[in-house]
C-alpha positions in Angstrom: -16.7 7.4 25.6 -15.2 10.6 27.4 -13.0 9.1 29.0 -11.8 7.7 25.4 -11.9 11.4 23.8 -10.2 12.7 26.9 -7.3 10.2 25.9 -7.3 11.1 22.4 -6.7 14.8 23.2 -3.9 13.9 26.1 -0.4 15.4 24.6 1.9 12.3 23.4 5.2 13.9 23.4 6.5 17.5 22.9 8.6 18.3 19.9 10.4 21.1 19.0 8.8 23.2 22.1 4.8 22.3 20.6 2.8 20.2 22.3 1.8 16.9 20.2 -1.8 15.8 21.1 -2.4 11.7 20.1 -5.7 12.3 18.3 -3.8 15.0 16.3 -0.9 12.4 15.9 -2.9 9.5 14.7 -6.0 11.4 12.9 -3.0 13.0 10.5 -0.7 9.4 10.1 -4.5 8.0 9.1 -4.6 10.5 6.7 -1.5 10.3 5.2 -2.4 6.5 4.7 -5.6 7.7 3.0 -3.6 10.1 0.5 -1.4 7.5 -0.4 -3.8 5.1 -0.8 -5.7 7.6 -3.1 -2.9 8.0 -5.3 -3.4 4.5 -5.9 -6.4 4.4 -6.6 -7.3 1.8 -3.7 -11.2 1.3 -2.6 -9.3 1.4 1.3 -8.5 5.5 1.1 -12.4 5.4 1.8 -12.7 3.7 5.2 -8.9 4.9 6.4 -10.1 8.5 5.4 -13.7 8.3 7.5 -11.3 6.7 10.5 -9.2 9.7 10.1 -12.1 12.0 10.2 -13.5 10.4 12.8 -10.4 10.9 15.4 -9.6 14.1 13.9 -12.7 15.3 14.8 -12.6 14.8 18.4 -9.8 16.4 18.8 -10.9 19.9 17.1 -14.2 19.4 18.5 -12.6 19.9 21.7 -10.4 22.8 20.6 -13.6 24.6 20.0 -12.0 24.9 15.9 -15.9 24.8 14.3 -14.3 24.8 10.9 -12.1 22.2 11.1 -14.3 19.8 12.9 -16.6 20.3 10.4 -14.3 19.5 8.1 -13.6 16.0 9.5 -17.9 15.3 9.3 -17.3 16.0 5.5 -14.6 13.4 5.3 -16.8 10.8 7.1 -19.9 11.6 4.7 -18.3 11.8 1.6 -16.0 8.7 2.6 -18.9 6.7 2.5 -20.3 8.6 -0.7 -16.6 8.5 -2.4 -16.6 4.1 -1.5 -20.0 3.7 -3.5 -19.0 5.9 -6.5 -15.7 4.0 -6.9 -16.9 0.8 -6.5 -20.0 1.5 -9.0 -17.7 2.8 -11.9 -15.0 -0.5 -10.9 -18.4 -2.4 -11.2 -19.2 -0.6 -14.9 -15.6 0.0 -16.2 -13.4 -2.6 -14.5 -11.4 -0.4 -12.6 -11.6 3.7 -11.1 -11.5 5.6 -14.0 -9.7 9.2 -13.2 -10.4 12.3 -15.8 -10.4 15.7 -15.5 -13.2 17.9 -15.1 -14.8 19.9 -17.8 -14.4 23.6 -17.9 -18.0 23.6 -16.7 -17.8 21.4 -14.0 -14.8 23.6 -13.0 -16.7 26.5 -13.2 -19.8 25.1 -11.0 -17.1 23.7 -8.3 -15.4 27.1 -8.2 -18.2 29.3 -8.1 -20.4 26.6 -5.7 -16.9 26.7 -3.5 -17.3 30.8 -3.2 -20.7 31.0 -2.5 -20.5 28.2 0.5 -17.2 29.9 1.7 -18.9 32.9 1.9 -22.1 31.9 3.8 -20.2 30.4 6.6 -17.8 33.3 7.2 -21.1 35.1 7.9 -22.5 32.4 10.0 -19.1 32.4 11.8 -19.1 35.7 12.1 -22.6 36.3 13.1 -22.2 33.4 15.8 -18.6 33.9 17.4 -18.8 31.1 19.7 -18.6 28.8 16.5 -15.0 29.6 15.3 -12.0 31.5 16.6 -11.2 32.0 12.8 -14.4 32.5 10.6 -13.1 33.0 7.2 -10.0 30.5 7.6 -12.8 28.2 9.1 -15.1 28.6 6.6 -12.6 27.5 4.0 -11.0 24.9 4.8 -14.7 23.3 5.1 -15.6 24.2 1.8 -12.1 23.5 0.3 -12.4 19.9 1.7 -16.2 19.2 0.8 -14.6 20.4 -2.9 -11.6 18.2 -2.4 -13.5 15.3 -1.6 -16.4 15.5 -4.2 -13.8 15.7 -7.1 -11.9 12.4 -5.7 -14.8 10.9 -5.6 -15.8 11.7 -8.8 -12.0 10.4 -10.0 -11.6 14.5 -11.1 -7.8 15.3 -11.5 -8.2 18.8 -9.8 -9.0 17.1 -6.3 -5.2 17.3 -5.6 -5.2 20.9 -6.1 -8.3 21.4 -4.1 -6.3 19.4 -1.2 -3.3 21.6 -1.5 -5.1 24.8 -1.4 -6.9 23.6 1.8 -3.7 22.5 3.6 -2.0 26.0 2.9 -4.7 28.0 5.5 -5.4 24.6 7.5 -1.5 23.9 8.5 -0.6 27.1 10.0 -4.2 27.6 11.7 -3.4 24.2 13.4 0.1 25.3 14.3 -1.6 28.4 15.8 -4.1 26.5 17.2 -1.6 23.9 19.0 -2.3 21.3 16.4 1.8 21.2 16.0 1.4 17.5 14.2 -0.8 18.6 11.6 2.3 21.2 10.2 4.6 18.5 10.9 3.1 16.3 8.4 2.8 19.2 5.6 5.9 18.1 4.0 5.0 14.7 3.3 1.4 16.0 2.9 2.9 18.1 -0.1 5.3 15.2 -1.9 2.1 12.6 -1.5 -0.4 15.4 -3.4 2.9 16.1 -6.0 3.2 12.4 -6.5 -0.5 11.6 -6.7 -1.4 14.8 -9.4 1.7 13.0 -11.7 0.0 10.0 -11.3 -3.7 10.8 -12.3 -2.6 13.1 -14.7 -0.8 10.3 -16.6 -3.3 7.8 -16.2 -6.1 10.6 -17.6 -4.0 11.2 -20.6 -3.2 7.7 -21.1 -7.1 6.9 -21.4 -8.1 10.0 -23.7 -5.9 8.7 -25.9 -7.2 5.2 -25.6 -11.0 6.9 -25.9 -8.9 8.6 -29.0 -7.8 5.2 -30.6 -10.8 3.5 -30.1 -12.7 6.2 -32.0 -10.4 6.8 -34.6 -10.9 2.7 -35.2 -14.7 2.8 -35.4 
């Protein structure tokens, strides 16, 4: 198993003068697949995202980036969470249903996001050994537990959560010799542009159905 780790975290190729590590390489291409697959709506962003947080993972476990590996055990929890609550609302309304979130869920996602945010900086902070970067760390794990709860609740807002994690996480991992991760911000940004447009249509498109269908009883 080390040896296989070891590999992961071997450099592929250098580009542009920064190093490009495979597990950084593939975790991130995984990833992409996931986000695309989100925008879909497809039941496969689930296991593709808990593969990518699984690979990902190794390689910032071993760059000592406590944050960011952390971030990768959220994906693999909430990947399996995220599969069950689509498949249960497919199995109660035919197909994953996407909304956006009341002002008070909002309000308990935001304020939840803080408070989380907050307590890790200190943890970080109180424990140096556990980050390099305590408040950068401490919210790109929250951001991404945030991120990931409103997908899998079919929220709207997920795609902003994702964006405002990737604007700390991509120059951290460029810092941190994660070159790959940066790379991929790009295509990153046009996926999470493309996939807002498209849940946003499809929400309005079924209050207005919800709409129709009340105005008709």
């Amino acid at each position: 198993m080390s040896n296989l780790v070891n590999d992961l975290n071997s450099t592929a190729f250098s580009l542009f003068g920064q190093q490009i590590k495979w597990s950084d390489m593939v975790g991130n291409l995984l990833g992409l697949g996931a986000l695309a697959l989100g925008w879909r709506r497809s039941m496969l962003t689930w296991p593709v995202q808990l593969l990518s947080g699984a690979v990902l993972f190794a390689a910032f476990a071993a760059g000592h980036l406590s944050g960011s590996a952390g971030k990768q055990l959220i994906v693999v929890a909430v990947s399996v969470w995220g599969w069950y609550q689509w498949q249960r609302g497919r199995a109660k309304a035919g197909d994953v249903t996407v909304r956006f979130a009341t002002w008070t869920e909002r309000g308990v996602l935001v304020a939840a996001t803080g408070v989380l945010t907050v307590a890790l900086a200190e943890l970080f902070q109180a424990y140096p050994w556990m980050s390099w970067s305590p408040w950068a760390d401490a919210y790109i794990f929250t951001g991404t537990l945030a991120a990931m709860y409103a997908q899998a609740r079919g929220w709207v807002e997920f795609w902003f959560a994702w964006l405002a994690v990737d604007l700390v996480g991509v120059p951290l991992n460029f810092e941190n010799g994660y070159a790959f991760s940066g790379y991929v911000y790009s295509i990153y940004f046009v996926l999470v542009i493309l996939g807002l447009r498209s849940w946003w249509l499809r929400s309005r498109k079924a209050e207005q159905a919800a709409l129709a269908e009340g105005a008709v009883a």
